[in-house]
C-alpha positions in Angstrom: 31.5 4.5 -8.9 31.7 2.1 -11.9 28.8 1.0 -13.9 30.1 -2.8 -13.0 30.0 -1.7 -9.0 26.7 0.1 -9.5 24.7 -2.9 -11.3 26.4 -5.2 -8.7 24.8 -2.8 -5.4 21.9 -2.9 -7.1 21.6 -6.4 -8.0 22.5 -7.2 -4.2 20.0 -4.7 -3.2 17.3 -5.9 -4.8 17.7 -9.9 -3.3 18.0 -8.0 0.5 14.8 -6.0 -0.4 12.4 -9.2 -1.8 13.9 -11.2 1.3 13.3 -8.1 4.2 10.4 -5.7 2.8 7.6 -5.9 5.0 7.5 -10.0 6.1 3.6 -9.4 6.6 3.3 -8.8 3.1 5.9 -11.4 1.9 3.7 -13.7 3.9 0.6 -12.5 1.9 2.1 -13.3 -1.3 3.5 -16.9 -0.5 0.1 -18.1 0.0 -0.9 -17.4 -3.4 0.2 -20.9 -4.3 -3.1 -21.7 -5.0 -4.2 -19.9 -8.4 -4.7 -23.3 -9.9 -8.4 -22.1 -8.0 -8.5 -18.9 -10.2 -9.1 -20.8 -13.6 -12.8 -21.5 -11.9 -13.3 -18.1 -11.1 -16.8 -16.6 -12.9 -15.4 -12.9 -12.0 -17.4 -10.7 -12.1 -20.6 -12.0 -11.0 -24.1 -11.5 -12.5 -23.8 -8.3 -14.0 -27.7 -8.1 -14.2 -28.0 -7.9 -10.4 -27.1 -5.4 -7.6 -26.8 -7.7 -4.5 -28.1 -4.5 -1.5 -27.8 -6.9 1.6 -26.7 -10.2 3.1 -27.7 -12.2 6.0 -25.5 -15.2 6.9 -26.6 -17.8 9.6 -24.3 -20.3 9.6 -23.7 -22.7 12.1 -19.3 -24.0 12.4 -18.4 -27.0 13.5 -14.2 -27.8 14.1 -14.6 -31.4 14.6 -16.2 -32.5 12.0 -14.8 -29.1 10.0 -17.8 -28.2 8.8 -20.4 -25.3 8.2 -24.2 -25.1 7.4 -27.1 -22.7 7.2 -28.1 -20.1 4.9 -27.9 -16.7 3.4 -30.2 -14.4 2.9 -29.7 -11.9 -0.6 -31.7 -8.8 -0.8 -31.4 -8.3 -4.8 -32.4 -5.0 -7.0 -32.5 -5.8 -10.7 -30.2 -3.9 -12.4 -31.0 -4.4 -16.4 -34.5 -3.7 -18.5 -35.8 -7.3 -17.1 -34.8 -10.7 -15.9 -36.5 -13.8 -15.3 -33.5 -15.7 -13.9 -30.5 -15.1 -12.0 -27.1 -16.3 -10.7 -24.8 -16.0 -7.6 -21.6 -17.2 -7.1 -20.5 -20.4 -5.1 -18.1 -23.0 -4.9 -19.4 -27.0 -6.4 -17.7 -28.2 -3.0 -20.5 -26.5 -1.1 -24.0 -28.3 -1.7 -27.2 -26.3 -2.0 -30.1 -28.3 -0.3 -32.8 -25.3 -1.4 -33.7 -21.9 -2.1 -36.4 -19.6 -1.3 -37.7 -17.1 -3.3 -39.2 -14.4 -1.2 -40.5 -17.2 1.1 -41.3 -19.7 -2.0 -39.4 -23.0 -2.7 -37.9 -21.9 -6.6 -36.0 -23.8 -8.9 -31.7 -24.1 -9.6 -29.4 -25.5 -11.1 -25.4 -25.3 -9.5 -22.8 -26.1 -11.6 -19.0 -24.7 -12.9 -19.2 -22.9 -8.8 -22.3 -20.6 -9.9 -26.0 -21.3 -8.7 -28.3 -20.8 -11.6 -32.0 -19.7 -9.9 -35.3 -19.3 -11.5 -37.5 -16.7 -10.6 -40.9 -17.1 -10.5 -41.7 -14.1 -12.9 -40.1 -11.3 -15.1 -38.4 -8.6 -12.8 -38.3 -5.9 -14.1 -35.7 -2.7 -13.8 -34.9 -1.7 -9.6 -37.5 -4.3 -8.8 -36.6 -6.1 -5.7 -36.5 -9.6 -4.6 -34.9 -11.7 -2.0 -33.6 -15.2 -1.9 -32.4 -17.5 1.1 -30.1 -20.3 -0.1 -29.7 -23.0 2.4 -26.1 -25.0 1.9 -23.6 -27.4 3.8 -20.3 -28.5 3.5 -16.5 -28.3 4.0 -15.6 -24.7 2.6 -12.6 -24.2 0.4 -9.8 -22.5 0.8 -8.1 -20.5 -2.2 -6.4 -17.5 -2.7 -4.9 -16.3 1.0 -7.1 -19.3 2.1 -10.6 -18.2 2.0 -11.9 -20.3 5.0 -8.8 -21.7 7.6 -9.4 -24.3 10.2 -6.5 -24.6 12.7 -5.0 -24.9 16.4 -3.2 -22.8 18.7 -1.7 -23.7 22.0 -3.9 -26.5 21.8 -7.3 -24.3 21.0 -9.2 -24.4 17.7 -8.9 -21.3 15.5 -11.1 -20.5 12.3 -11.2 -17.8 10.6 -11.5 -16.2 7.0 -10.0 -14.4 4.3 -12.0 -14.1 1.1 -9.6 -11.5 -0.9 -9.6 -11.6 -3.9 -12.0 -14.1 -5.1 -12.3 -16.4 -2.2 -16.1 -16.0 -0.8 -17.6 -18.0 -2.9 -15.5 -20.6 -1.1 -17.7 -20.3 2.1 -20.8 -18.2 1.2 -23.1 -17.7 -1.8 -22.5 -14.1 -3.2 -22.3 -11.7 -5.9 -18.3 -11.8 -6.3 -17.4 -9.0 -7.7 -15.9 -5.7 -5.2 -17.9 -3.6 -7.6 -21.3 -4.6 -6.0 -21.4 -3.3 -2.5 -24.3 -4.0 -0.1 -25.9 -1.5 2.1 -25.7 -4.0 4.5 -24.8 -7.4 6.1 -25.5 -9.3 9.3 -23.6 -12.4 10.6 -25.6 -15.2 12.6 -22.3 -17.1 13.7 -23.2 -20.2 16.0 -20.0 -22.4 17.7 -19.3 -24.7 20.4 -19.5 -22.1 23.3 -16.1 -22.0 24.5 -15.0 -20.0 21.4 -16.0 -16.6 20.7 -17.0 -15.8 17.2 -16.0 -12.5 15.6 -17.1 -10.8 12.5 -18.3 -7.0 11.0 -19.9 -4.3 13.1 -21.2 -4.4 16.3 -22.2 -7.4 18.3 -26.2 -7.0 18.5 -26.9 -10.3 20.8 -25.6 -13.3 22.0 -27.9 -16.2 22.4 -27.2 -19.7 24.5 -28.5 -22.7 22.7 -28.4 -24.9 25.9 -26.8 -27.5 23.7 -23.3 -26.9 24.4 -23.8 -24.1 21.6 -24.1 -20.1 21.4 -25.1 -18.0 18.2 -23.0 -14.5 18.0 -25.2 -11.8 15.8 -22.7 -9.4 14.6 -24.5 -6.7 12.2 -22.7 -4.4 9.9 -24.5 -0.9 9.3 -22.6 0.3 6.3 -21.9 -0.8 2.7 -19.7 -3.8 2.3 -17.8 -5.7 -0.5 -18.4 -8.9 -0.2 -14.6 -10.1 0.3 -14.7 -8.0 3.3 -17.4 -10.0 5.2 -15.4 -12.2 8.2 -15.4 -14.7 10.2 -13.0 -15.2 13.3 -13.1 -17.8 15.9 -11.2 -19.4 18.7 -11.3 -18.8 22.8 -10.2 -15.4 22.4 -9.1 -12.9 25.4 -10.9 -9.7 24.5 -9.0 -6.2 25.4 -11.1 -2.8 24.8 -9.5 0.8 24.3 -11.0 3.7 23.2 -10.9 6.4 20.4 -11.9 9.5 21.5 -12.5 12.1 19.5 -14.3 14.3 21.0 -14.9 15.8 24.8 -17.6 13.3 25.5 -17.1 11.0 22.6 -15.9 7.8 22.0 -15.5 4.6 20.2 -14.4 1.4 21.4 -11.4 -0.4 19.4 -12.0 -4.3 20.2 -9.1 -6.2 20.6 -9.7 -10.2 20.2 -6.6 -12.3 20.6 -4.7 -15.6 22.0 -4.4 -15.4 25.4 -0.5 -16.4 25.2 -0.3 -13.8 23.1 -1.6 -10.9 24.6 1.7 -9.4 26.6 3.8 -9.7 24.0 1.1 -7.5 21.2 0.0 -5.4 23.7 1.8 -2.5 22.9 0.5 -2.4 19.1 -3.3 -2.8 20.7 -3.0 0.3 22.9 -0.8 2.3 19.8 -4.0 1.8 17.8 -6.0 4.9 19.0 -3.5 6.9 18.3 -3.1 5.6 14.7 -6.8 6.0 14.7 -6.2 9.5 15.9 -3.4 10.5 12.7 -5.6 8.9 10.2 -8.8 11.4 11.6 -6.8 14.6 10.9 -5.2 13.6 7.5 -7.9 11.9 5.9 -11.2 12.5 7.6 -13.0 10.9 11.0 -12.5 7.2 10.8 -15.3 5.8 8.6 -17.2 3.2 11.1 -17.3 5.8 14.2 -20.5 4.4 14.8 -19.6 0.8 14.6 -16.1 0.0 15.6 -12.5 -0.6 14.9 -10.7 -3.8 16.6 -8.6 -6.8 15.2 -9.2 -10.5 15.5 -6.1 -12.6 15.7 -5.7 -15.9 13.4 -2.6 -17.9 12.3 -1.4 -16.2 8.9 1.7 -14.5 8.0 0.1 -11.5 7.2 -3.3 -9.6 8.2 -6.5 -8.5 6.2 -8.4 -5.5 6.2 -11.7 -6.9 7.0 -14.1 -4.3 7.5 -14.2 -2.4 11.2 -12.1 -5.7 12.1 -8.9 -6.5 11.0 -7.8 -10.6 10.8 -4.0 -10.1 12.0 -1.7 -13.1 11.7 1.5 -10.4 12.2 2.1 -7.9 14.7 3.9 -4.4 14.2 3.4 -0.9 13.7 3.6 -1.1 10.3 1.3 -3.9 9.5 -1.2 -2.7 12.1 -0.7 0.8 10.5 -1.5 -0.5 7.0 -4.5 -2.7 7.9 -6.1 0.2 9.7 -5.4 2.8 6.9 -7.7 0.5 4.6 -10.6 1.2 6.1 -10.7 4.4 4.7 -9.1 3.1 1.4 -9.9 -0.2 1.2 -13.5 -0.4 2.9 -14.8 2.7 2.8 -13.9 3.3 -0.6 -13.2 0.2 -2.6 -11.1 -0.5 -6.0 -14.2 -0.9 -8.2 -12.2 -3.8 -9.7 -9.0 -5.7 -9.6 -7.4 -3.7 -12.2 -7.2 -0.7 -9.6 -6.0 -2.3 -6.3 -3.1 0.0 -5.5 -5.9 2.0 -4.4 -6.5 0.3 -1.9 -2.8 -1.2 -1.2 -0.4 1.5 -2.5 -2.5 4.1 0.0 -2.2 1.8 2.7 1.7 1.4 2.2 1.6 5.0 2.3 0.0 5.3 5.7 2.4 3.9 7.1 4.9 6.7 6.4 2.1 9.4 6.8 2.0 7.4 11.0 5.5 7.7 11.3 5.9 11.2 10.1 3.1 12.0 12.7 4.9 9.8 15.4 8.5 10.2 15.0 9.3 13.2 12.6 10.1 13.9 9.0 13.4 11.4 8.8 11.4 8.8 9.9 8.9 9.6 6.8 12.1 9.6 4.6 13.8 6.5 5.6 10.3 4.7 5.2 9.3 6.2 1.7 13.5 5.1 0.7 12.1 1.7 1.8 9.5 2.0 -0.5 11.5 3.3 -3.4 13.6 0.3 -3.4 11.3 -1.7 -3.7 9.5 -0.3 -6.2 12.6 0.0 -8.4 12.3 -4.0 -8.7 8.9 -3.5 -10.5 7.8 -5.1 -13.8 5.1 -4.2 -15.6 2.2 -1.1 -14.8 1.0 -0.5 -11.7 -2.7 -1.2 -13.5 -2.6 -4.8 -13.4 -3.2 -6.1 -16.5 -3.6 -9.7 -16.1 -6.3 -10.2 -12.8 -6.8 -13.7 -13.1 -3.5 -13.9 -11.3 -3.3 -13.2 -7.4 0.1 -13.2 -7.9 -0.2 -10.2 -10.3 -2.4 -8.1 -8.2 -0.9 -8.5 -4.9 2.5 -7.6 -6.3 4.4 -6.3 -3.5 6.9 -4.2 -5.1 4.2 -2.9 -7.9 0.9 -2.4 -6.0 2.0 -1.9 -2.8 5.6 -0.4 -2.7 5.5 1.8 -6.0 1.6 2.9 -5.3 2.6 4.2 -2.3 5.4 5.6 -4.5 2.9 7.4 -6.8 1.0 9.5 -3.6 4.3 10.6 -2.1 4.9 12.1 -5.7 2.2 13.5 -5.7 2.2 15.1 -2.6 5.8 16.7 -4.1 3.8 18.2 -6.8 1.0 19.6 -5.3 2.3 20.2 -1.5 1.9 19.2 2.1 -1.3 21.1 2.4 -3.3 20.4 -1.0 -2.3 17.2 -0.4 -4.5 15.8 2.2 -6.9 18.2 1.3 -7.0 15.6 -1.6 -7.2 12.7 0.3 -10.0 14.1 2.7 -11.4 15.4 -0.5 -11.5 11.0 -1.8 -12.7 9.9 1.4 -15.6 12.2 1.5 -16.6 12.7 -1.9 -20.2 11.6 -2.0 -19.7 9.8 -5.6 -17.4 7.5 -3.7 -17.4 7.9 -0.2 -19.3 3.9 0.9 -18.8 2.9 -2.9 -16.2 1.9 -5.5 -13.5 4.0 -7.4 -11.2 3.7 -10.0 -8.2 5.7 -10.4 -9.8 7.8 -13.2 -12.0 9.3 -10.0 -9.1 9.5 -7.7 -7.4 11.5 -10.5 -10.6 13.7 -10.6 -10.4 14.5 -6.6 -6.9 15.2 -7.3 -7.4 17.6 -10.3 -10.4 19.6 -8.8 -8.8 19.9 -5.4 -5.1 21.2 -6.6 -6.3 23.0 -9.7 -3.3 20.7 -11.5 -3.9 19.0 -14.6 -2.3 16.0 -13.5 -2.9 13.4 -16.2 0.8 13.3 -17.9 1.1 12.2 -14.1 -1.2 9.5 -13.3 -0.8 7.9 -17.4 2.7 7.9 -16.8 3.1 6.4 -13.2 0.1 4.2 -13.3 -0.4 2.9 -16.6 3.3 3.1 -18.0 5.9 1.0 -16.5 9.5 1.9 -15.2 10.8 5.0 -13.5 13.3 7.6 -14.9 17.0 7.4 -14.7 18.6 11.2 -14.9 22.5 12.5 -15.8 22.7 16.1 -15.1 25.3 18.2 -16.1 25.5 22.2 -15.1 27.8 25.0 -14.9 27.6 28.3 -13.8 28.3 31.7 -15.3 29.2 35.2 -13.5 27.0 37.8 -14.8 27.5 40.6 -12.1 28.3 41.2 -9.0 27.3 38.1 -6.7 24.8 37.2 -9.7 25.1 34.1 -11.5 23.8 32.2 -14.4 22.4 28.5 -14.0 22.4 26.3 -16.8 21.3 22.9 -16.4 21.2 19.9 -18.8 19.0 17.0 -18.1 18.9 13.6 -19.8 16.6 10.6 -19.4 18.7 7.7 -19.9 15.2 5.3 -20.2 15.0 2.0 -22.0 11.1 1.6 -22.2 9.5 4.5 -21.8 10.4 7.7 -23.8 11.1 9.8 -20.7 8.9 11.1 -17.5 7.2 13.9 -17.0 7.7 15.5 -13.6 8.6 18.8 -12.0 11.9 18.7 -10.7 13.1 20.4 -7.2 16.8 21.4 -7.3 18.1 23.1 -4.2 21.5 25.7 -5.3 24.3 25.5 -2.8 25.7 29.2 -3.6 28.5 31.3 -1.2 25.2 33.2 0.1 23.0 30.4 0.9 20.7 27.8 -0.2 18.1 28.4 -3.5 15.3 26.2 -4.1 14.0 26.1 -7.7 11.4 24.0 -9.4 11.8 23.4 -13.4 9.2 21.0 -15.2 11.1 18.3 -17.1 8.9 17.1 -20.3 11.6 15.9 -22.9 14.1 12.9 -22.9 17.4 15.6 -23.4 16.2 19.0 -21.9 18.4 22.5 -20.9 17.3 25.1 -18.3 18.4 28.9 -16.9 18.0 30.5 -14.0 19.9 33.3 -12.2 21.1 32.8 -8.5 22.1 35.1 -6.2 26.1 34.5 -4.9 28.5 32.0 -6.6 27.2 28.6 -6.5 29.2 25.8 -5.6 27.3 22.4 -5.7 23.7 21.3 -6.8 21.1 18.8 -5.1 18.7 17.8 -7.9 15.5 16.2 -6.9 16.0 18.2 -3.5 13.7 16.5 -0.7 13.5 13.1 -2.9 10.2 13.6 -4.3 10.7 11.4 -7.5 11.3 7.7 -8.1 14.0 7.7 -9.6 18.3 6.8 -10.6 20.3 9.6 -10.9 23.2 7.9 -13.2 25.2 11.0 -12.6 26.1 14.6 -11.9 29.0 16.4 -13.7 29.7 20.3 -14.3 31.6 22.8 -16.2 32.6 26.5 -15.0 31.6 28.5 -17.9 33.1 31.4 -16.2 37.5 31.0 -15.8 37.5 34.0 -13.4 36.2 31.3 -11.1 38.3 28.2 -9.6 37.0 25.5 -8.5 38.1 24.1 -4.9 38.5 20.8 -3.9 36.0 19.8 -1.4 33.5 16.6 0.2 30.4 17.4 1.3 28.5 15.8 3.8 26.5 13.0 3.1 22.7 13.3 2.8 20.4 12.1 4.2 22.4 11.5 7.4 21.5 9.2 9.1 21.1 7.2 5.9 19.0 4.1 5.5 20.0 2.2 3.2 21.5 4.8 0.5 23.1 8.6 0.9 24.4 10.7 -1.7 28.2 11.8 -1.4 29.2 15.3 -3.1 32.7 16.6 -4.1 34.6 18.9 -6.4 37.7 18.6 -7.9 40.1 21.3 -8.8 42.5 19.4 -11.4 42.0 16.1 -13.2 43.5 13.5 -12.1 43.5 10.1 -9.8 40.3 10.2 -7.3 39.4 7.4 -4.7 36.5 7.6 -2.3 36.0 5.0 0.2 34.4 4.1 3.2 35.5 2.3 6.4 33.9 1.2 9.2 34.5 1.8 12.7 37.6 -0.3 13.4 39.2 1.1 10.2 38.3 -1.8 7.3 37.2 -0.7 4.1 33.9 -1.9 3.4 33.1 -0.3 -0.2 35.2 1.2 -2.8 32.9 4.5 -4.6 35.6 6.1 -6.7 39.1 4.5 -7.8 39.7 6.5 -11.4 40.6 9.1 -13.2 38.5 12.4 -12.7 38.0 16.2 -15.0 38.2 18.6 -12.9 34.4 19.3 -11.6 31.3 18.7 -9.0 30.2 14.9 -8.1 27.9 13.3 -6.8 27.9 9.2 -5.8 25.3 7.0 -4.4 26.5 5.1 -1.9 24.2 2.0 -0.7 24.8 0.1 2.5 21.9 -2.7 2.1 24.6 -5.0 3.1 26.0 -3.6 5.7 24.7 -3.5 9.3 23.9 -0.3 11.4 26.3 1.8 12.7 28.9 4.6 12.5 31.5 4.9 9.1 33.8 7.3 7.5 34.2 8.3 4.0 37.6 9.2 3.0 38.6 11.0 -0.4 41.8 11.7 -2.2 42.8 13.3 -4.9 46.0 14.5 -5.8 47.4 16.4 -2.6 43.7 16.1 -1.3 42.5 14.7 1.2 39.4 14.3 3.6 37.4 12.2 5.7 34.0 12.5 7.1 31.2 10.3 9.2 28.2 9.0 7.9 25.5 7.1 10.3 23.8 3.9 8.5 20.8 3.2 11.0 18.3 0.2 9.7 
């Protein structure tokens, strides 16, 4: 294949991939329109205060669109003293008073923070607790931090406060650093809606005024952008995750009536999601709470904690969302910096369900997906520049290439170690309920594989780019069926010196298969092994563990007692989705084509038309543009010729 044809599949395949990667996610991002609301953003919150609970009664009205009460902020001082202190909240919203432990106090809100005196110096881990009593029409950054809407003619409200959006409905500490122990939700609306939010639901109380008042109480720490609100005259469905003989948990399903048959089979799939998740990564983290999903009128769905918003429906999104409340909600990003830990492991989940569901092609074809996305990624997977939603919510960075980053890791460290190091995060009592960075992920992952792994995590997470490999080998009879493997590997990078990685490379031979494993630290590198029977062909990065090009593969006999055959090899993977690699050797130099036809006979992509050395080959062939179905590949070269099938299945 020519570099012109390979730049132009690649160019092609990376429009196709922005337009079809995961619409729920493509959705996310296209309501980021709004950053202008970012330049008022006071991240991150009062550093001098560690917010432990909130308690939100707050009544919503739909017509007027409007919300009042207040909020209730259990506070722990967090420095030597203070004597004053400040929470976050938008200027829309208007405070009408505070209360200091019971007391009418003092404020000042301006520039979207409330500035409160306190009625003494507090001094280190004392404790005090204000009640801030507001009104208003709540904003709406970001994702669109607090929606009013209709379907099929019903009212439908509901939040989404990611990153920096709860300050657009409630006052808060907003920063996903500060967790609190706690929250409860008083929700009161006209009483033919139902309101939805965190936890369980403790009580629901009739106001006899054409009003009820939902309490909803969350047991176990919370960031404050997963706090929620859902609302609208929802049909409620209940399954149940069991998980044990005479255990259970009830998954709440809250959703349009209209919409119900036509989701149904992703509400009952959800315990068994529920179930995967268990094994791999430790018992759901809310057992004693719940799991459920709230429906709402987005294109994409939020992880709210023990109740995911969905405005999208499908095995992968619902798959994704769920996975977060492990990493997500259970263990939060301490900052914005470190968000692929929360949505690079949830893009991973969704391969980890799939594996579990349909088998280990299905894991492939969906960590492919990934990779080619990720390959479109600019800049570190660190985010840099967080006053930007558009930066943190990268698709093809935090999500696609995050998830990139743990399937390479379980390639280093194995199937096994692997999810012992992702129990090992969930449950480590540092982080397990808390915050993490990916210094302390890298720690889990260290301690549990016994690795030094930090070339790994500086190179994938803080560096940018992914490596881009021409291998040449040859072969050379020692004795017997014995033969010498040398290998020459070059990085053909333009930013970053080279990559760091071990390297699977599986040895086609006339005895069988050899797997070996080299470690790859230089931009130009050679390597020798012995191999047992004459080998013919070589798969590098066997199993597809790295992110990665492979420009090329050429090779030399270094032994002339040996001749080299002409031959094709079967594609792999096959069934392919959307790329395969194509093997072949050639005994003389000379003319070589290798194309492929579809099913009626018409050639739908040229690989090969040019002059070829005698040698072993190996082509990427990409058929993003091309629908599902059967093809052949057909090869000649001088009196040469041979044709196989391939299966591209989207």
């Amino acid at each position: 294949m020519t570099l012109r044809i390979i730049a132009l599949l690649i160019f092609v395949s990376s429009l196709l991939i922005a337009q079809e990667y995961k619409p729920w996610i493509k959705g996310e991002q296209e309501r980021y329109v709004k950053t202008v609301e970012l330049s008022k953003i006071q991240y991150p919150g009062d550093s001098k205060i560690d917010v432990t609970y909130y308690g939100l009664d707050i009544k919503v009205t739909y017509s007027p669109q409007y919300i009042s009460g207040s909020v209730i902020s259990n506070i722990k001082v967090d420095t030597d003293s203070i004597n004053s202190c400040k929470l976050d909240l938008r200027n829309e919203l208007s405070v009408d008073s505070i209360l200091l432990n019971g007391t009418t106090t003092s404020f000042s809100h301006s520039n979207n923070q409330i500035n409160i005196d306190l009625d003494k110096t507090y001094l280190q881990d004392e404790i005090f607790s204000l009640q801030i009593f507001y009104q208003g029409v709540p904003g709406s950054s970001g994702f669109g931090s607090f929606e009013f809407s209709t379907h099929n003619g019903n009212p439908v409200i509901w939040t989404l406060s990611e990153p920096y959006g709860a300050p657009d409905w409630f006052p808060c500490k907003d920063t996903p650093a500060d967790k609190a122990d706690s929250s409860d939700v008083w929700i009161t609306v006209a009483d033919n809606l139902i309101p939805v939010s965190n936890g369980t639901l403790e009580g629901i109380i009739n106001n006899s005024d054409g009003t009820h008042t939902y309490h909803w109480k969350n047991h176990s720490p919370i960031a404050q952008y997963l706090i929620s609100l859902a609302i609208s005259n929802y049909q409620q469905y209940d399954t149940y995750f069991h998980y044990g003989e005479s255990d259970s948990m009830v998954i709440t399903h809250y959703v349009f009536p209209e919409s119900f048959n036509s989701i149904k089979q992703y509400l009952d799939e959800t315990d068994d999601m529920i179930s995967v998740f268990s094994e791999r990564y430790g018992l759901y983290p809310f057992i004693n709470e719940k799991y459920g999903h709230a429906e709402m009128l987005w294109g994409g769905a939020m992880e709210h904690q023990t109740c995911t918003s969905m405005g999208f429906w499908g095995t992968g999104v619902v798959s994704h969302e769920l996975a977060h409340q492990w990493y997500g909600d259970k263990i939060t990003c301490k900052d914005w910096h470190h968000i692929w830990l929360n949505e690079g492991f949830a893009t991973y989940s969704e391969a980890v369900y799939l594996e579990a569901k349909n088998g280990s092609s299905a894991y492939n074809s969906q960590i492919q997906s990934e990779m080619d996305y990720a390959k479109t990624a600019q800049g570190s997977i660190w985010v840099r520049n967080i006053s930007e939603v558009w930066e943190i919510f990268d698709g093809a960075r935090s999500y696609a290439k995050g998830g990139c980053v743990l399937h390479m890791l379980r390639g280093i460290v194995g199937d096994s170690t692997f999810f012992d190091i992702m129990r090992a995060y969930s449950d480590d009592p540092n982080l397990a309920y808390g915050v993490a960075t990916t210094e302390d992920f890298q720690a889990v992952a260290e301690n549990v594989s016994g690795q030094d792994l930090d070339y790994f995590f500086q190179e994938w997470i803080y560096g940018e780019n992914y490596p881009k490999y021409s291998i040449h080998w040859s072969k050379t009879h020692l004795a017997d069926e014995m033969y010498q493997v040398d290998i020459n590997i070059t990085q053909n990078n333009t930013k970053s010196s080279y990559f760091t990685m071990p390297v699977k490379i599986n040895v086609t031979t006339s005895l069988g298969d050899t797997v070996v494993t080299i470690f790859n630290d230089a931009r130009n590198q050679d390597f020798q092994f012995e191999v047992n029977g004459n080998p013919t062909s070589i798969n590098f990065d066997y199993g597809n563990w790295i992110l990665k090009d492979v420009l090329g593969i050429t090779t030399g006999v270094n032994d002339n007692s040996i001749t080299l055959q002409y031959s094709l090899d079967q594609n792999y993977p096959n069934p392919f989705n959307p790329k395969t690699n194509i093997g072949f050797r050639i005994a003389k130099s000379g003319l070589v084509t290798l194309k492929v036809y579809d099913i009626l006979g018409n050639e739908v992509a040229k690989l090969i038309n040019e002059n070829k050395e005698a040698g072993t080959y190996s082509v990427e062939f990409d058929g993003s543009v091309l629908p599902s179905g059967v093809y052949f590949y057909k090869i000649n070269a001088g009196n040469f010729s041979e044709t196989k099938k391939l299966v591209l299945m989207k």
